[in-house]
N, C-alpha and C positions, 0 to 999 in steps of 0.2 A: 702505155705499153701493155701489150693484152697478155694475160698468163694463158701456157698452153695446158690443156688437158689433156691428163693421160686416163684412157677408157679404161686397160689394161688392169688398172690397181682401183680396187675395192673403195675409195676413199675420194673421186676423182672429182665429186660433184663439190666436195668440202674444198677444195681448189679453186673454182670457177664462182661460187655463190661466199659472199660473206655469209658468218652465222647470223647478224642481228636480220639478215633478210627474210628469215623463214619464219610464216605466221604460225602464231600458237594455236597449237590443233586443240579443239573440245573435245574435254572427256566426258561431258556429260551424256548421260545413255537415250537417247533419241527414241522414237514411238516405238514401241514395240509390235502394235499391230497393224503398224506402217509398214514394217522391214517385217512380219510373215506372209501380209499381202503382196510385198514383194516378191518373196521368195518361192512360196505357192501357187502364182497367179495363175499356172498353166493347170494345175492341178482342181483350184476353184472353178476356174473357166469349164473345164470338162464336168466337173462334176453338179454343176450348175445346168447345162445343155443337159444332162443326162437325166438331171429331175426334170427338166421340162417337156422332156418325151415323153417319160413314164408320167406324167400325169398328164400330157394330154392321151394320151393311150389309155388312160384309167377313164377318163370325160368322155371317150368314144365308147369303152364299152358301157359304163355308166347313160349314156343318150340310148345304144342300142337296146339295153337291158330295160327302159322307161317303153322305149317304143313297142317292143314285146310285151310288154304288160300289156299297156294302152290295147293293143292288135287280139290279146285275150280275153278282155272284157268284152270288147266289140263283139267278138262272134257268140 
């Protein structure tokens, strides 16, 4: 005979589930710079791409800046 569940009342799943059925949750505290890599990842991501412009953008004017020398000497 199946018990019926009521949604209604705050307690409804302690109804339906015995207790010994529920696994023991860990409390031990997990990586910590697992779970900010998590939580930042949009914010690394960007700000990763953003050093990678700026220094290619530094390696351009850096090559132009060599080449202007180079072009000084010559004449």
């Amino acid at each position: 005979m199946k018990k019926r569940i009521c949604i209604s009342q705050t307690h409804y799943l302690q109804e339906a589930l015995p207790t010994g059925s529920w696994t023991q949750v860990s409390r031990k505290k997990h990586n910590p710079l697992k779970r900010l890599l998590k939580r930042y990842q949009k914010g690394i991501d960007t700000a990763l791409a953003a050093m990678a412009i700026g220094i290619m953008f530094l390696a351009g004017i850096w090559v132009f800046l060599i080449q202007l020398a180079e072009f000084g000497f010559n004449s």
